[in-house]
Rosetta silent file (secondary structure, phi, psi, omega in degrees, C-alpha in Angstrom):
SEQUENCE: XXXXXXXXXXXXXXXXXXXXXXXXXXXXXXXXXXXXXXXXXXXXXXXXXXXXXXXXXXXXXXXXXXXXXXXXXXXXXXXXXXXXXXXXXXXXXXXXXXXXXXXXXXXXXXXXXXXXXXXXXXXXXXXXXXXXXXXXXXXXXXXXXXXXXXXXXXXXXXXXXXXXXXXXXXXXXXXXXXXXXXXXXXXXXXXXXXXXXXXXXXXXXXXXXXXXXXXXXXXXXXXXXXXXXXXXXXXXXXXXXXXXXX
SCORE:     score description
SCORE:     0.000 S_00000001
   1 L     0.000  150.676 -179.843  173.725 -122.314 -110.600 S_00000001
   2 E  -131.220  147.232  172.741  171.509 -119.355 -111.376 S_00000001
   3 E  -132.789  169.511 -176.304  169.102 -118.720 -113.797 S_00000001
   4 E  -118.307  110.044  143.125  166.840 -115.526 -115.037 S_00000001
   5 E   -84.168  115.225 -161.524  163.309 -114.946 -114.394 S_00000001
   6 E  -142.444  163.559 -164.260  162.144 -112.503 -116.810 S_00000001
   7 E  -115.338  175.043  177.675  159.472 -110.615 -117.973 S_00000001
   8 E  -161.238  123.776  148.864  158.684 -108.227 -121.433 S_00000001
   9 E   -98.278  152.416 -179.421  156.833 -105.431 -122.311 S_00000001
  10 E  -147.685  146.516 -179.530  156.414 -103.937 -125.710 S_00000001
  11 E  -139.906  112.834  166.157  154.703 -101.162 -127.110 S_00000001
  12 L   -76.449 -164.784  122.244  154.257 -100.184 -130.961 S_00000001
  13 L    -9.003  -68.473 -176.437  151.468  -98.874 -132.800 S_00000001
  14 L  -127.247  177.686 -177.251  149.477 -101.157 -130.860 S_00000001
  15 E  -107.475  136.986 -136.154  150.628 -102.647 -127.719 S_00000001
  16 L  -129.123   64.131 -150.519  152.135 -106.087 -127.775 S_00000001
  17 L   -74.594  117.266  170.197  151.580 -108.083 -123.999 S_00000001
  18 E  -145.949  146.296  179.913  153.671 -111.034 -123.796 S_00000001
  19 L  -115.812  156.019 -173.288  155.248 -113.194 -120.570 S_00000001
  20 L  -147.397  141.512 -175.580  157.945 -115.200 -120.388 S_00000001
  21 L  -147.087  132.017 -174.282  159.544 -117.152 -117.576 S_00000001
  22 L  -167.036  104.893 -159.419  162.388 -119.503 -119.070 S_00000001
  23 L   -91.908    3.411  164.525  164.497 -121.328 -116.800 S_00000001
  24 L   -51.495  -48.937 -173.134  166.538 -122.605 -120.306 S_00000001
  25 L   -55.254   46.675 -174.851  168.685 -119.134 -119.790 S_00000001
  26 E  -130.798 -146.733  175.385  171.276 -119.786 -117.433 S_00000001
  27 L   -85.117  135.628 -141.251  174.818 -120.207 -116.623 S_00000001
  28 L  -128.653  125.007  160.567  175.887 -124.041 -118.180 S_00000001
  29 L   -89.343   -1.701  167.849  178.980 -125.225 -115.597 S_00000001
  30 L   -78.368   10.176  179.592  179.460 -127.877 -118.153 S_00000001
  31 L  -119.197  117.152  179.397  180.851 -125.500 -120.556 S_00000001
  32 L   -80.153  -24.262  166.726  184.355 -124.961 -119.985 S_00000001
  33 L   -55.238  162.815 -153.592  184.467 -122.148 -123.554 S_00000001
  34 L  -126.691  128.131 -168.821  184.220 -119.007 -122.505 S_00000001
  35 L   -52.366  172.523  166.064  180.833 -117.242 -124.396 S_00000001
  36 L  -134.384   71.453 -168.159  181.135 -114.508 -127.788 S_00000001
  37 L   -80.323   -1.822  167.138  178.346 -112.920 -127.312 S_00000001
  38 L  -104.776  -31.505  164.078  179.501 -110.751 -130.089 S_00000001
  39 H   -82.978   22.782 -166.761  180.218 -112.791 -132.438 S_00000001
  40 H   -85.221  -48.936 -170.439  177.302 -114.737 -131.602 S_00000001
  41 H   -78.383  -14.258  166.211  175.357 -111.342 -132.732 S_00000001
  42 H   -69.758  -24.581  175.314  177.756 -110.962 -135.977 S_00000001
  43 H   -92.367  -14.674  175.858  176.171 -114.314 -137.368 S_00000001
  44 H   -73.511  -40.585  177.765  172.642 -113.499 -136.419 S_00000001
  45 H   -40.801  -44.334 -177.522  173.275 -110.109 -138.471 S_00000001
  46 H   -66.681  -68.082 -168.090  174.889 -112.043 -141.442 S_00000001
  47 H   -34.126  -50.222 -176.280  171.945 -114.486 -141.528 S_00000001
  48 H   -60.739  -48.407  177.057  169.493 -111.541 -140.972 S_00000001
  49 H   -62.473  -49.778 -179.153  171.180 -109.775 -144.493 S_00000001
  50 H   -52.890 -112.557 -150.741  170.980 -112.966 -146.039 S_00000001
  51 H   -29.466  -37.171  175.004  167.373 -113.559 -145.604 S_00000001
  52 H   -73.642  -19.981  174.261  166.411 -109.617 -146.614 S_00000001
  53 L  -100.866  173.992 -167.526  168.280 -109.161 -149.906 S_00000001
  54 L   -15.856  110.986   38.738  167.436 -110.452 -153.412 S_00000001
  55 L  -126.991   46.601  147.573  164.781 -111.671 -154.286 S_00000001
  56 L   -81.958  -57.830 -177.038  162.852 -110.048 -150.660 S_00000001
  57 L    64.595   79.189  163.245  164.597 -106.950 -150.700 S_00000001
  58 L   -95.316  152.306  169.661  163.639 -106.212 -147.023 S_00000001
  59 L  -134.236  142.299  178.812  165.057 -102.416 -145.857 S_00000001
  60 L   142.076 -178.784  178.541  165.702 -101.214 -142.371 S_00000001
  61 E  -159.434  156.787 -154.567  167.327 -101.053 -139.384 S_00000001
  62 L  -137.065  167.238  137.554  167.903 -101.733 -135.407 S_00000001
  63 L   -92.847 -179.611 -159.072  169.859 -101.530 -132.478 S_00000001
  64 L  -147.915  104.919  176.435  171.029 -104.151 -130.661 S_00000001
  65 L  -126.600 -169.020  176.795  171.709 -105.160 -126.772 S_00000001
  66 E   177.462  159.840  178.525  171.850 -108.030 -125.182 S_00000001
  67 L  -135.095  154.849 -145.653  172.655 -110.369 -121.458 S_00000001
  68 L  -166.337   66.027  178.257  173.927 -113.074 -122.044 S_00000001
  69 E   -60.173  116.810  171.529  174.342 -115.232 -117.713 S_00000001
  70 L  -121.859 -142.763  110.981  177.408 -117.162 -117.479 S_00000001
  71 L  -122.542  169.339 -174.727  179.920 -117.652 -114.940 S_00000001
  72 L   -85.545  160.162 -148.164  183.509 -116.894 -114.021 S_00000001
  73 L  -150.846  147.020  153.366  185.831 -119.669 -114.945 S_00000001
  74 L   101.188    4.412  156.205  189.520 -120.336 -113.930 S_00000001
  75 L  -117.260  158.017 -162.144  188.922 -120.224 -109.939 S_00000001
  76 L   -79.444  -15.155  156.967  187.534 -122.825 -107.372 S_00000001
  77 L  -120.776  132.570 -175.170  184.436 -120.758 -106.817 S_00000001
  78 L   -98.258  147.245 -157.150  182.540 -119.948 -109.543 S_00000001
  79 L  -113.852  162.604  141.428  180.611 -116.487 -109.573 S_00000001
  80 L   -67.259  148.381 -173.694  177.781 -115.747 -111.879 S_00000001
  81 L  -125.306  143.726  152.164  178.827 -113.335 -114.671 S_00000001
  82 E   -96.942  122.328 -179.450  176.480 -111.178 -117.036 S_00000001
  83 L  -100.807  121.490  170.311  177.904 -110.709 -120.560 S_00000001
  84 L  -123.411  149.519 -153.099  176.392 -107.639 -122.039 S_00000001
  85 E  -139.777  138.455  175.780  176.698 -106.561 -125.478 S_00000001
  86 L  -146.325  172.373 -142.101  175.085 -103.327 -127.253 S_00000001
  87 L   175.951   77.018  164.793  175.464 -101.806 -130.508 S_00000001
  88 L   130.704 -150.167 -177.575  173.404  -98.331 -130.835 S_00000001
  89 L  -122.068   53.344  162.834  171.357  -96.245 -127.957 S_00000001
  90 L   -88.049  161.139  173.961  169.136  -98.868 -126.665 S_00000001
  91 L  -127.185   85.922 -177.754  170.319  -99.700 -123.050 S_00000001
  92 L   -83.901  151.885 -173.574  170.995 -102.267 -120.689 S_00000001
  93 L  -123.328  177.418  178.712  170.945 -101.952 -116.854 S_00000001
  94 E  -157.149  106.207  168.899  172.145 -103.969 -114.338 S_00000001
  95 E   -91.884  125.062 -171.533  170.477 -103.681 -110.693 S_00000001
  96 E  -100.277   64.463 -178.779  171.273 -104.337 -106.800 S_00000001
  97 L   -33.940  -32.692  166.624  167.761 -103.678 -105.390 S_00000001
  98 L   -58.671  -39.145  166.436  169.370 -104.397 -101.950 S_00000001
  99 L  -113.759  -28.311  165.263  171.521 -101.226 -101.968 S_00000001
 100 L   100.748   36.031 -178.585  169.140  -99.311 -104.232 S_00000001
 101 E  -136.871  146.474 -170.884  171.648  -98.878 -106.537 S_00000001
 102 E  -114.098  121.280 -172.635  172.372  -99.537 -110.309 S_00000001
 103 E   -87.107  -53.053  156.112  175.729 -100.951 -110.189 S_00000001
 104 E  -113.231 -179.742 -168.818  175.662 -100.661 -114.468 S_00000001
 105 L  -170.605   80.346  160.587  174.905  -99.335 -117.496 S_00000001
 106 L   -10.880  139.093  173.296  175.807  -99.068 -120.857 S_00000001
 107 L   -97.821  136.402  177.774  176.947  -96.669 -122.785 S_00000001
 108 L   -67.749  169.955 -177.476  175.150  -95.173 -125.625 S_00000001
 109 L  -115.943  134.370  178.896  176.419  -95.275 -129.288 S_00000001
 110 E  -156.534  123.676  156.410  175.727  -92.341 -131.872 S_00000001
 111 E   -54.706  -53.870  167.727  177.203  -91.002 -135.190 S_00000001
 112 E  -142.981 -172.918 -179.186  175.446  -87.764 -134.185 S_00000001
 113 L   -74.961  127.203  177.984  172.696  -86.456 -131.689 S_00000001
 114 L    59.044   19.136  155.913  169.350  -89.113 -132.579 S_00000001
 115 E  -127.940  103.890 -179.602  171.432  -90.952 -135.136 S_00000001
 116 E   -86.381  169.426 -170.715  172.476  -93.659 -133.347 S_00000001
 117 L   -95.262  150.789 -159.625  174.893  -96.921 -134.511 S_00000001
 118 L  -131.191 -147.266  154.761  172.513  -99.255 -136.150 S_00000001
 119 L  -153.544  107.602  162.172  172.491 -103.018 -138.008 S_00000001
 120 E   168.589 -170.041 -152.308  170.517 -103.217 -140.913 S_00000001
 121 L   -61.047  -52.707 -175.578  170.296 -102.775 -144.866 S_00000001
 122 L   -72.004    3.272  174.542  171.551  -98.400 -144.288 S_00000001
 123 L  -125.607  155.595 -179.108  174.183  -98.457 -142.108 S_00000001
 124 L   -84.754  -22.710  145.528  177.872  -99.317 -142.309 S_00000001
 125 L   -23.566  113.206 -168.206  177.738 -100.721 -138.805 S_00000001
 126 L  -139.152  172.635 -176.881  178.266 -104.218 -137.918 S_00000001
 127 L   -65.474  -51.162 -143.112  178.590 -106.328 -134.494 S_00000001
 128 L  -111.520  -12.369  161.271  182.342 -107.512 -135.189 S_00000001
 129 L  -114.183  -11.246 -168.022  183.330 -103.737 -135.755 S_00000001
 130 L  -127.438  -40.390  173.068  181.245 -101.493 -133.504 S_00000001
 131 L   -37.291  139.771  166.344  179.564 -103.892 -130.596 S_00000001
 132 L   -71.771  176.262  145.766  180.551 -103.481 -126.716 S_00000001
 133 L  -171.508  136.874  164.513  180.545 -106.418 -124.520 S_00000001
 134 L  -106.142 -175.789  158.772  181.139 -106.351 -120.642 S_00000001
 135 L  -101.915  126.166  163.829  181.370 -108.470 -117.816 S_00000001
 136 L  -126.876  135.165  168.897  179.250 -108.056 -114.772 S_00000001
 137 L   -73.932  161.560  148.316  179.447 -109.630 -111.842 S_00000001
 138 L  -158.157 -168.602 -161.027  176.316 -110.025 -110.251 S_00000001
 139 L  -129.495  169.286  144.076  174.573 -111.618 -107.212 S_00000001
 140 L   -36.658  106.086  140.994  171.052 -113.626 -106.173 S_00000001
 141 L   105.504   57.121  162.576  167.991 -110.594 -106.892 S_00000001
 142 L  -112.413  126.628 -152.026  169.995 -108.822 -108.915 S_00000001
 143 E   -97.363  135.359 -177.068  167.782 -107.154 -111.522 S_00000001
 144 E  -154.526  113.701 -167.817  169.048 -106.731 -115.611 S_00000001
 145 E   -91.068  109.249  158.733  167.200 -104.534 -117.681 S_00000001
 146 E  -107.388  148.835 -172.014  166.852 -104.051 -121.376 S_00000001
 147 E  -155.905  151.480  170.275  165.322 -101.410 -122.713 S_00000001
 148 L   -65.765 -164.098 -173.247  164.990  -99.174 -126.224 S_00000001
 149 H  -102.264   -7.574 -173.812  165.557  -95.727 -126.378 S_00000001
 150 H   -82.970   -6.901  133.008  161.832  -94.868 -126.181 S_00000001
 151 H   -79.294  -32.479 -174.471  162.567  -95.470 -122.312 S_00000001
 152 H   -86.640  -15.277  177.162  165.963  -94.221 -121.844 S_00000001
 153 L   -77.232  -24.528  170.315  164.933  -91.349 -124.158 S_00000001
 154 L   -80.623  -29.672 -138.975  161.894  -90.747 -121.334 S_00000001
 155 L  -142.270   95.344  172.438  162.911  -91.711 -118.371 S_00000001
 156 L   -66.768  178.908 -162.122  166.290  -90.303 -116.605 S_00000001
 157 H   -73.444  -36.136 -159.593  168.497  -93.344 -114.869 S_00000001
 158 H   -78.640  -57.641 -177.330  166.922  -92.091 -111.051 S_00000001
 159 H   -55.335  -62.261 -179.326  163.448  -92.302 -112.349 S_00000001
 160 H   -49.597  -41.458 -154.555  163.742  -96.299 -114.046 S_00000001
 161 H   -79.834  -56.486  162.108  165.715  -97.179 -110.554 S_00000001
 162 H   -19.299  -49.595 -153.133  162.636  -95.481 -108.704 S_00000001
 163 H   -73.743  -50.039 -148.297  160.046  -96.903 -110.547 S_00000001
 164 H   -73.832  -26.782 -158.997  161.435 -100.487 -110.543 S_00000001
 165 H   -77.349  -39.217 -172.241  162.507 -100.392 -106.773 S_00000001
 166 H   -82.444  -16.525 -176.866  158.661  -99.591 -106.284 S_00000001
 167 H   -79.712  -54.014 -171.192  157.146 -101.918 -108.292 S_00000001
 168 H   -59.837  -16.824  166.772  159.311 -104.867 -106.584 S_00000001
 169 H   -54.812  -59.918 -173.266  157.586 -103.232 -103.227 S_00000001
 170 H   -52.682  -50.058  166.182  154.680 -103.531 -104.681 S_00000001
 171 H   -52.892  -68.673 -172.773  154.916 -107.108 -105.814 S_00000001
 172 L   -60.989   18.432 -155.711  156.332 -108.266 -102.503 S_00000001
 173 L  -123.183   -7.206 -164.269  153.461 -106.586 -100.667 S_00000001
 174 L    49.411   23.090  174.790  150.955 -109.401 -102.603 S_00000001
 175 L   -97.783   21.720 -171.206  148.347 -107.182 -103.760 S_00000001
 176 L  -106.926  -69.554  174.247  149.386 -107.512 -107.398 S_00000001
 177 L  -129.901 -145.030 -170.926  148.258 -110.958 -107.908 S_00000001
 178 L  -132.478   12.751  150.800  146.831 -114.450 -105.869 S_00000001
 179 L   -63.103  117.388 -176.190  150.223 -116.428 -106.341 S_00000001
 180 L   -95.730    5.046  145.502  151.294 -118.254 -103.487 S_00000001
 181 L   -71.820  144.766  163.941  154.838 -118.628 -104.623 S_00000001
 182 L   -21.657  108.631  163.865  157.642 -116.729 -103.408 S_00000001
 183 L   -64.220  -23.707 -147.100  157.411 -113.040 -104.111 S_00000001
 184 L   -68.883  156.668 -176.785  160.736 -111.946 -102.770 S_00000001
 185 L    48.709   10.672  166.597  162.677 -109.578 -104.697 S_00000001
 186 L    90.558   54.870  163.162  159.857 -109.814 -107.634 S_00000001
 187 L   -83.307 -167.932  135.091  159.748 -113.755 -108.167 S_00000001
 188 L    96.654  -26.664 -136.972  156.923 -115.597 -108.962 S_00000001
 189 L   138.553  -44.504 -163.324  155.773 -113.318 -112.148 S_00000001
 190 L   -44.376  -45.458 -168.849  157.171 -110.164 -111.028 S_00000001
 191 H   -71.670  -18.908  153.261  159.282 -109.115 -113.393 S_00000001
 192 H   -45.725  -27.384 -150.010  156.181 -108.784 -115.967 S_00000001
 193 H  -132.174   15.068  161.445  155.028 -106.594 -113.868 S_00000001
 194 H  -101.506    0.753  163.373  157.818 -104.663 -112.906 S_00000001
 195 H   -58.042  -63.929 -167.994  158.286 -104.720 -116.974 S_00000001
 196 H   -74.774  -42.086  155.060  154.977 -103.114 -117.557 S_00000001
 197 H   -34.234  -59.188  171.209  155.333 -100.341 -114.788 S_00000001
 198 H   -46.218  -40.409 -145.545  158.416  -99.580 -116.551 S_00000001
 199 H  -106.945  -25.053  127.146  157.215  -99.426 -119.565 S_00000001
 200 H   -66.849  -17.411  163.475  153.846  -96.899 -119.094 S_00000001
 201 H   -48.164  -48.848 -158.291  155.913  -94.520 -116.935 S_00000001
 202 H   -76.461  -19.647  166.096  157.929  -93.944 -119.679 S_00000001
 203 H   -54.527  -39.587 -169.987  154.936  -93.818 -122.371 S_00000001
 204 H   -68.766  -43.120  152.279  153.265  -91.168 -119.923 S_00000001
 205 H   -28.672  -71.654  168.096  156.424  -89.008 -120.602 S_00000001
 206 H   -31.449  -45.553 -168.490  156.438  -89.876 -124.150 S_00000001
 207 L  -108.598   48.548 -169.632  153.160  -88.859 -124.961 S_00000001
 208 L  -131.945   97.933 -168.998  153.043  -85.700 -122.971 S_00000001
 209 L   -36.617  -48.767 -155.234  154.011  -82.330 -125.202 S_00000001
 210 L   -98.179   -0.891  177.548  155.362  -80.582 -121.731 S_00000001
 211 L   -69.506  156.924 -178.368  157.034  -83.017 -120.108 S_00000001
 212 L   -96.942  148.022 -167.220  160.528  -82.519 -118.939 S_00000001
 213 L  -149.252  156.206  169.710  162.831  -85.562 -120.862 S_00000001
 214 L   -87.593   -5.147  158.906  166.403  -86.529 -120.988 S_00000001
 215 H   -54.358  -65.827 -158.418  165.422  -86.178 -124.901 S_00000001
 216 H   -50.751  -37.099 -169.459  164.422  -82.828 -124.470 S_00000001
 217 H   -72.372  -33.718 -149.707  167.271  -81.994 -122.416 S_00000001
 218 H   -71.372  -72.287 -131.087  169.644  -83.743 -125.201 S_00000001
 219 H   -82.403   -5.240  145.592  168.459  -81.873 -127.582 S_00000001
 220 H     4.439  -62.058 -176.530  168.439  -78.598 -125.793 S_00000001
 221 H   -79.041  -21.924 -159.417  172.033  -78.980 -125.846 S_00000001
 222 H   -97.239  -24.728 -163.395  172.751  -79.705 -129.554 S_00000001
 223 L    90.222   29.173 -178.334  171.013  -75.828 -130.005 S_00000001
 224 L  -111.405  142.750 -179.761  167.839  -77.251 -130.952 S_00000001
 225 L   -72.110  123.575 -155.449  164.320  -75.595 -129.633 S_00000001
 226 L  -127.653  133.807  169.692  162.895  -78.675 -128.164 S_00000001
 227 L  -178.739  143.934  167.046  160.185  -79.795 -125.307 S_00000001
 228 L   105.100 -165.081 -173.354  158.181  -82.257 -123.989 S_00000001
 229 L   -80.911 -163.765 -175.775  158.686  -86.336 -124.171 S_00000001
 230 L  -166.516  111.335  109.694  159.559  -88.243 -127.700 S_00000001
 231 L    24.217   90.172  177.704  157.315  -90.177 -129.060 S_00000001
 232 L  -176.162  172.665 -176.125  159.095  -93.757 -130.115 S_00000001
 233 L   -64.423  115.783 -170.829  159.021  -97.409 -129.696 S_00000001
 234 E   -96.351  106.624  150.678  158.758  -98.667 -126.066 S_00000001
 235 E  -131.117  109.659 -146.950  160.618 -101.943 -124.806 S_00000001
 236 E  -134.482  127.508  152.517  161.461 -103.620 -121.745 S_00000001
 237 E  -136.144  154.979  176.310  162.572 -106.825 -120.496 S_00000001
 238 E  -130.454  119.775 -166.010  163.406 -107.571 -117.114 S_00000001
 239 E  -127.549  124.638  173.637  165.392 -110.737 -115.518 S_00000001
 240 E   -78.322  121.013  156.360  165.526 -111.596 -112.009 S_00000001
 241 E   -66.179  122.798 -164.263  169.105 -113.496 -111.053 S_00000001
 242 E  -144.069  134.459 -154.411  167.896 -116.421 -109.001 S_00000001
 243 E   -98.420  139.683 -164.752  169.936 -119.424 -107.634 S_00000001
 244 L   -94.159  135.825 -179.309  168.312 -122.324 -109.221 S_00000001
 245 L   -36.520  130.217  161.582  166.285 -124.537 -107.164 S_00000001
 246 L    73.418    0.000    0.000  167.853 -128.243 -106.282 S_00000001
């Protein structure tokens, strides 16, 4: 059975530190249904409208991704599976740190260039008409990334694989912290702190006029005069795949 150790950075206005290690998240072999991870996100939506209209009258709006660690069902060995589901330009990744390669990656969603598919009181967008949802296979120390657009807006796909592949160096190398549990492949803690790496690289971009950006580049392309990073809400979580002890 495997489960995900994972970590989250977040950065607003102010910056928002929080860790999480939650070995609740994993693949259940007692459940022979096979997950909805979208329409799991069409009733959080409904619920979410409900609570924001009369008499709050809340207004706004988000994207949406999500991972969702399962398994494969209907054969005598069962594999772990990642179900991932997005809705907008937010991103999920999905890594093999072992070959240095990101075997996926969602694709963004947009009505036009920076108006992305949304959820929320302004948009016409909902989970049960516009969400993705994949399958991923994945293995033991296989790394799965969510992240806003204020990294993927920062940060090309070479640079995030870069950063993270150095950070799990970095981790494994014990000079991070004085835990004497297994480091490998960024146990232990790591993924906070391959979370937080992530997540100032792409702020140093952000807040940098002159920087070169895959925003910048975007909007380049659209015919707009454009340069430097973009400025926007920074979020990362990061989940280790791990076979669970015992």
């Amino acid at each position: 059975m495997m489960v995900l150790e994972h970590g989250r950075r977040d950065r607003k206005d102010t910056q928002r530190n929080e860790a999480e290690r939650d070995s609740t998240v994993t693949s259940s072999v007692t459940t022979s249904s096979e997950p909805s991870p979208v329409s799991y996100l069409q009733k959080a939506y409904e619920h979410t409208l409900k609570a924001t209209s009369s008499p709050n009258q809340w207004h706004g709006t988000t994207t949406a991704c999500a991972a969702l660690l399962h398994h494969s069902s209907g054969s005598s060995s069962e594999k772990p599976i990642v179900y991932v589901t997005n809705l907008g330009d937010s991103q999920v990744l999905v890594m093999r740190p072992k070959d240095q390669e990101i075997i996926y990656k969602t694709t963004e969603q947009w009505h036009w260039f920076d108006c992305p598919r949304q959820l929320g009181t302004n948009s016409p967008d909902t989970p049960q008409a516009n969400a993705k949802m994949d399958k991923v296979e994945v293995e033991e120390n296989d790394i799965v990334i969510a992240m806003s657009d204020g990294v993927v807006d920062n940060l090309w796909e070479h640079e995030v694989l870069e950063n993270v592949l150095n950070s799990i160096r970095n981790w494994e190398s014990g000079g991070i912290s004085d835990t004497t549990e297994d480091r490998t492949a960024g146990a232990a803690g790591g993924m906070l702190y391959v979370a937080d790496q992530l997540m100032k690289a792409a702020r140093v971009v952000a807040e940098d006029p002159y920087a070169e950006s895959p925003f910048m580049e975007r909007a380049v392309e659209e015919g707009l005069a454009m340069e430097g990073g973009k400025l926007d809400d920074i979020s990362v979580v990061t989940a280790l795949c791990r076979r669970r002890k015992g």
